[in-house]
Every structure is written in structure tokens, then in C-alpha cells.
C-alpha positions as CSV (number, residue, x, y, z in Angstrom):
1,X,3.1,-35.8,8.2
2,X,4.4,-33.3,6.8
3,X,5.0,-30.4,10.0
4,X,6.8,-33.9,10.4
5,X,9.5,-33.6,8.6
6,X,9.8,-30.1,8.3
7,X,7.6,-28.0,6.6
8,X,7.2,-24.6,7.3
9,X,4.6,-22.9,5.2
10,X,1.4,-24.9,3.8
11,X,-0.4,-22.6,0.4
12,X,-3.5,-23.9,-0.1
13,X,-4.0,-23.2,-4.3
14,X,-4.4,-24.6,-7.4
15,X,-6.9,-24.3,-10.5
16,X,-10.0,-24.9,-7.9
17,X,-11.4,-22.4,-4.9
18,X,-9.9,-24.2,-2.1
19,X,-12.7,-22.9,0.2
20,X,-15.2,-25.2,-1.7
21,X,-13.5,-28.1,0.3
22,X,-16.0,-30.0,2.3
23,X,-13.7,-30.2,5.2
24,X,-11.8,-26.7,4.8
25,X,-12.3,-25.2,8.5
26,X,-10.8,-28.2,9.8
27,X,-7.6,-28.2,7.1
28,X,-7.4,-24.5,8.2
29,X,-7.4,-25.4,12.2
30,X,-5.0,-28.7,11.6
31,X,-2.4,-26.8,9.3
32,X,-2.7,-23.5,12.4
33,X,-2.4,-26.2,15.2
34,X,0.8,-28.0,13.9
35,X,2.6,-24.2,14.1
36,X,2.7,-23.7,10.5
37,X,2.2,-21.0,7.7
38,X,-0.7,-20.7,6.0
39,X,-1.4,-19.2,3.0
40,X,-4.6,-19.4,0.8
41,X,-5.3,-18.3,-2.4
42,X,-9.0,-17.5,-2.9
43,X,-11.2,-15.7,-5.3
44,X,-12.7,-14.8,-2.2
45,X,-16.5,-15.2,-2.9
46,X,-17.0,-17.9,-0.3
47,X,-15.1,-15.8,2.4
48,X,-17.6,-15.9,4.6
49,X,-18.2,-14.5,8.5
50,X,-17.3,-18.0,9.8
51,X,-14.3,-18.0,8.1
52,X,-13.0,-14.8,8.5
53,X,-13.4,-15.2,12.3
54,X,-11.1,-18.4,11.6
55,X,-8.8,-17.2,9.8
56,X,-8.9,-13.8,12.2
57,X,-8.4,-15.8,15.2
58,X,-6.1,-18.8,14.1
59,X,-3.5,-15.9,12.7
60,X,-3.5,-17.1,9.1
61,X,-0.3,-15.3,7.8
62,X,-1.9,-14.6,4.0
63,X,-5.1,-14.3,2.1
64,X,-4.1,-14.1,-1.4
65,X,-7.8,-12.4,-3.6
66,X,-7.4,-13.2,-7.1
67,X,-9.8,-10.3,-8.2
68,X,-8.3,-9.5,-11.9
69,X,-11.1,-6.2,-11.9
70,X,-11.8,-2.9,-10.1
71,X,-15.1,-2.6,-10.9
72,X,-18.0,-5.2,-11.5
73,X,-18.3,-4.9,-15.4
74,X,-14.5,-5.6,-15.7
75,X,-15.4,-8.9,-12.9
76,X,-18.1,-9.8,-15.7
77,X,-15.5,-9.9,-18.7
78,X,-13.0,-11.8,-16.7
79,X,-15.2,-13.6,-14.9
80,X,-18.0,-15.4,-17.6
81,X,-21.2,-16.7,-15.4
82,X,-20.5,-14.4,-12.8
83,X,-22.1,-11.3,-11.8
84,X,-22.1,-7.6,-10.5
85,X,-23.4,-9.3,-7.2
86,X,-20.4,-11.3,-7.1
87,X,-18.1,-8.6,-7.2
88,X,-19.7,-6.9,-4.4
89,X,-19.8,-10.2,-2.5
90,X,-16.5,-10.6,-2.4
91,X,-15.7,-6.6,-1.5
92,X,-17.9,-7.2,1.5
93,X,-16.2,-10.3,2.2
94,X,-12.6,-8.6,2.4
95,X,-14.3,-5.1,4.1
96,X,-15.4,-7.5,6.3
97,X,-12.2,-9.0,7.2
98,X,-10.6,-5.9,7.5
99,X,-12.8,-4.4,9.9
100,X,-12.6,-7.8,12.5
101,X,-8.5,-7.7,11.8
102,X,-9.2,-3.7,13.2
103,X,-11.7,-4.4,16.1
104,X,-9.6,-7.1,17.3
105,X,-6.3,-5.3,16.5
106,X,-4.4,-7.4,14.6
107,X,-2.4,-7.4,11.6
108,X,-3.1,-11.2,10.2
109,X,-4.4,-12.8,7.9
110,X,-2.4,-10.0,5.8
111,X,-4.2,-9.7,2.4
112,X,-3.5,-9.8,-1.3
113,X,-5.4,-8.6,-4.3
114,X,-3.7,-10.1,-7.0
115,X,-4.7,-9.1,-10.7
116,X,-3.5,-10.8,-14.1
117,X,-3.9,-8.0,-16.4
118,X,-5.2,-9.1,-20.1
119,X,-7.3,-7.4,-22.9
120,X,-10.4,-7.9,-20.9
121,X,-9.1,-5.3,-18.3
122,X,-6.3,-3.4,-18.7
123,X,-8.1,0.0,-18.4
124,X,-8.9,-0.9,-15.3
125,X,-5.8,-0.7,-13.5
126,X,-6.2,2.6,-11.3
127,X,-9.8,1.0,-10.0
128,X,-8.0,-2.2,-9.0
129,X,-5.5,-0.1,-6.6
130,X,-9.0,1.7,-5.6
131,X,-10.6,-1.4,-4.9
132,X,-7.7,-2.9,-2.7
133,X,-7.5,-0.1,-1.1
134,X,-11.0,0.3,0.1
135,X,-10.8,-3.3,1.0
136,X,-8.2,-3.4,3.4
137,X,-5.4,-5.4,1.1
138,X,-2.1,-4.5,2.3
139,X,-0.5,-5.9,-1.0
140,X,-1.4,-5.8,-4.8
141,X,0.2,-7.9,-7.4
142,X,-0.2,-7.0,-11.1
143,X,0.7,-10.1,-13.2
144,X,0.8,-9.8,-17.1
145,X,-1.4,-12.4,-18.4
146,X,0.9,-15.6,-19.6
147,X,-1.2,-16.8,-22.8
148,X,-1.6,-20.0,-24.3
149,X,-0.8,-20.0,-28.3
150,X,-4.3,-21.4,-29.6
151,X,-6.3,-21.2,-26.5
152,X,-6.0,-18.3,-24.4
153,X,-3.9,-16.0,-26.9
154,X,-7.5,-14.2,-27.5
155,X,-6.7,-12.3,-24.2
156,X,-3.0,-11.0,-25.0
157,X,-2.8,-6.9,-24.8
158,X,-1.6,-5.2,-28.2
159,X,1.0,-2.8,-28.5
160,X,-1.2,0.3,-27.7
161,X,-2.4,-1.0,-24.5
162,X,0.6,-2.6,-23.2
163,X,2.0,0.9,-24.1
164,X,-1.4,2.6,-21.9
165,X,-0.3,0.0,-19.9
166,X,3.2,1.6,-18.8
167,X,2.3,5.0,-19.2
């Protein structure tokens, strides 16, 4: 319905993983087969093989990999119930994408690491760059963490580390 009326670019996001869905190779192939954009925004942990190859050989435009760390101890503290394992999961996961993008010589899916920086991590900026490059990410986004007054204002940066921050 909605390649439609005119849509042009699907993002597949929100406040869940969107490759928990039961049915997500099939939402992948069905958004690729109607000629549209894709983008998905992962935490990349369940970026696996199979989907890799998908997303390698349909030509999704954009993996977005919401990583917020450059090492596993800084996953931990921005990551409660997850660990080091995880990390290195989902570094596989995007070394492994990189590498079938190279054998098969293409450029797509082009990939993200995105990074919201709060108290948790913000000496750990110079490891996230490290990280996405050893990954294969052709982007990285640093996004200041937006807090909630009452509820997520426990992860706001002071003065000196926004200031370590900058410098």
C-alpha cells in the first residue's frame, strides 16, 4: 500500500530491535521487491549470516548500529543485562558484513554506528571511532544524550566532561 501511493524510503525503527520480528526476512524482501529504500536501525546483535547475505544481496541502502560503546565494559554500563560477549557478537556481526559487502564488491547496505554519548561513556569516544572503523561503518553519529527530568537525568554529562567532551 504504501510503494502505492508513493513512498520512497521505508526505516524500519522504533524503541524495539526490529530484527526480533517473526517475519523480518520477508518485510526485508517485500519492502526490496516493491523498489524501495530501506533503512534499519539495529543494535545489531541478531545480525546474523542469513541476514547479512539478505541485506548484502537485496541492496539494503542503510544499516544504522546503535552501539553507544567502544569497548565491552562501556557496552555493560550502557547496556544493563548484557555482556562482554555481546559486544563482540555484534563486532563480528558488522566485520562480517563488511567482509561479504568486499568479496562481493559492493558498497550496500552502507553502515552506521550511531552513539548517544552520556555519563556512562563519554571517555570512550576515541574507542567508538576505533570500533567503527574496524568494523567497516562508513558513518558515525555522535548524539548528545536528550534526558528525561526525573527519569533519565541520572545519565546527563557535567560541566567537566562535556568540556573533555569538546576538547
Amino acid at each position: 500500500e504504501l510503494a502505492s501511493i508513493g513512498t520512497q524510503e521505508i526505516f524500519l525503527a522504533g524503541s524495539g530491535e526490529p530484527l526480533l520480528h517473526p517475519q523480518i526476512v520477508q518485510v526485508i524482501s517485500l519492502i526490496k521487491k516493491k523498489g524501495l529504500k530501506l533503512n534499519i536501525i539495529t543494535n545489531a546483535l541478531l545480525l546474523t549470516k542469513e541476514i547479512s547475505k539478505l541485506l548484502v544481496d537485496l541492496q539494503v541502502e542503510m544499516i544504522t548500529a546503535s552501539i553507544w560503546a567502544g569497548g565491552d565494559q562501556s557496552y555493560i554500563r550502557t547496556h544493563p543485562g548484557k555482556e562482554s560477549k555481546d559486544f563482540y557478537a555484534i563486532k563480528n556481526n558488522l566485520c562480517f558484513l563488511d567482509q561479504l559487502k568486499l568479496e562481493r564488491k559492493v558498497f550496500f547496505p552502507k553502515v552506521k554506528t550511531y552513539n548517544v554519548i552520556c555519563n556512562l561513556n563519554c571517555d570512550d569516544i576515541s574507542k567508538m571511532i576505533d570500533f567503527s572503523l574496524e568494523a567497516g561503518a562508513q558513518d558515525i553519529e555522535f548524539q548528545l544524550i536528550d534526558t528525561v527530568e526525573g527519569e533519565t537525568s541520572f545519565l546527563a554529562l557535567s560541566s567537566k566532561e562535556i568540556d573533555n567532551v569538546k576538547a
